[in-house]
C-alpha positions as CSV (number, residue, x, y, z in Angstrom):
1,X,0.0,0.0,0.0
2,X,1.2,3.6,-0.6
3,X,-0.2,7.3,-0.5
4,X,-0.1,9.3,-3.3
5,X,0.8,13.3,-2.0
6,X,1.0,15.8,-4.9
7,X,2.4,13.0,-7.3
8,X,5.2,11.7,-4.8
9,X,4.7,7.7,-3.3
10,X,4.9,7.4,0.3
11,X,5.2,3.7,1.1
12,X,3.4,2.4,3.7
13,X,2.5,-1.6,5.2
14,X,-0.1,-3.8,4.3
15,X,-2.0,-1.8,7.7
16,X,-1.3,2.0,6.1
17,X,1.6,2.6,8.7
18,X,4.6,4.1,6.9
19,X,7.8,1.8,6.5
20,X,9.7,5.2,6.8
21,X,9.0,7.7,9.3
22,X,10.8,10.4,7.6
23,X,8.8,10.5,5.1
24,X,5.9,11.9,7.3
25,X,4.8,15.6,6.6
26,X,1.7,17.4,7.5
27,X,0.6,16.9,4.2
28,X,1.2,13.0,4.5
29,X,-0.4,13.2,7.8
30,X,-3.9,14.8,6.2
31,X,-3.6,12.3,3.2
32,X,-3.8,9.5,5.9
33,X,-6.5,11.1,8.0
34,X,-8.4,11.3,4.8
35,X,-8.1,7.4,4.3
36,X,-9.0,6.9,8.2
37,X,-12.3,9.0,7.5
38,X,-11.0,12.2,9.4
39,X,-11.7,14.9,6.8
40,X,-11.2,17.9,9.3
41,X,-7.7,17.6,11.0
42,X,-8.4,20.6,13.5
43,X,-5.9,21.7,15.9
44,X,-6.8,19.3,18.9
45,X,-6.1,16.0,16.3
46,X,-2.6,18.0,15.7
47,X,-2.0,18.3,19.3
48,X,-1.9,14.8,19.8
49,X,-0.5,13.6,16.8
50,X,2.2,16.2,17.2
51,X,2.3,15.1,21.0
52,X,3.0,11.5,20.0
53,X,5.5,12.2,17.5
54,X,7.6,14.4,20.1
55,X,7.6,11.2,22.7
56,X,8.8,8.5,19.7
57,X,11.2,10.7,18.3
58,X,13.0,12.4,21.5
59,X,11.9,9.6,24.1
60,X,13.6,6.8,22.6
61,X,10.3,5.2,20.8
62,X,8.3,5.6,23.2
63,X,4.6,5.6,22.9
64,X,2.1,6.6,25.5
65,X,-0.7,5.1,26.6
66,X,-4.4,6.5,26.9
67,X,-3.9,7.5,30.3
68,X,-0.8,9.7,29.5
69,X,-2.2,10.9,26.9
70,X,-5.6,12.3,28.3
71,X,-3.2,13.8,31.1
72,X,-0.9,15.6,28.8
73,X,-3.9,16.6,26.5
74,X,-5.6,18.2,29.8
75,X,-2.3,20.5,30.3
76,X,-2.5,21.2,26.5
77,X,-5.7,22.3,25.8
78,X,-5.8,24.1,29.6
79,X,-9.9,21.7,30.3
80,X,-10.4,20.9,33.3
81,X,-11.0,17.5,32.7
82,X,-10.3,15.4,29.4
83,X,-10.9,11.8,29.6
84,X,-10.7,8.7,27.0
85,X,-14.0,10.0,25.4
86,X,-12.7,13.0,24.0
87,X,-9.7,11.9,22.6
88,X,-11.4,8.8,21.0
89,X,-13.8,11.4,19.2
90,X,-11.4,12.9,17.5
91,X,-9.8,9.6,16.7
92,X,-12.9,6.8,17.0
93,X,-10.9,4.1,15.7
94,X,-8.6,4.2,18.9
95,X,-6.0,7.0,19.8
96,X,-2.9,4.8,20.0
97,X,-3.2,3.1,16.8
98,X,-5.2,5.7,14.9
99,X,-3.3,9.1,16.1
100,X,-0.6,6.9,15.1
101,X,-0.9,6.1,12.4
102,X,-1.8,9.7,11.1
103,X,1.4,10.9,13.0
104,X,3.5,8.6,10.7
105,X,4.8,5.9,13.5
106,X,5.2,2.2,13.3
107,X,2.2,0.3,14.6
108,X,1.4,0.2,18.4
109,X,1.8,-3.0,19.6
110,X,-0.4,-1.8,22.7
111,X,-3.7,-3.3,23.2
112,X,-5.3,0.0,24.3
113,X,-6.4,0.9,27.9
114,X,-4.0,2.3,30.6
């Protein structure tokens, strides 16, 4: 499988994860949102996806789970309360492996959950 971005091929697995991560861009990242049924990438989806792209690249592959990420989310956006719900609406097919994928990272291995 591959994505087509303004006539370039970026490879990608048989799942839609790309095989290389520097080939991620925002425009890749909308491209894939597209294909995962998220047409409006607003700036909440580019908090996490940007959030989870910071902790693989500078935190020795690291990727966090839901519970990390609903805290670091609540800092973020300055709510008083974000939970699981509002992070799986902006990415219903499940944050770690959706977020993701649209952030251009290897597949979680994670189950979801804390």
């Amino acid at each position: 499988m591959a994505y087509e971005i303004d006539g370039n091929t970026v490879e990608s697995d048989a799942n839609g994860y790309l095989v290389e991560i520097d080939d991620w861009s925002e425009d890749v990242a909308k491209a894939i949102a597209a294909q995962e049924g998220i047409e409006d990438v607003t700036q909440r989806h580019w908090d996490v996806i940007n959030y989870l792209r910071d902790e693989y690249i500078n935190n020795a592959g690291n990727q966090p789970n839901m519970r990390k990420m609903t805290k670091v989310m609540q800092t973020t956006w300055g709510d008083k309360k974000v939970d699981a719900k509002a992070i799986y609406e902006l990415f219903p097919a499940g944050p770690s492996k959706q977020a993701g994928k649209i952030a251009g990272l290897p597949e979680s291995k994670r189950k979801g959950g804390y």
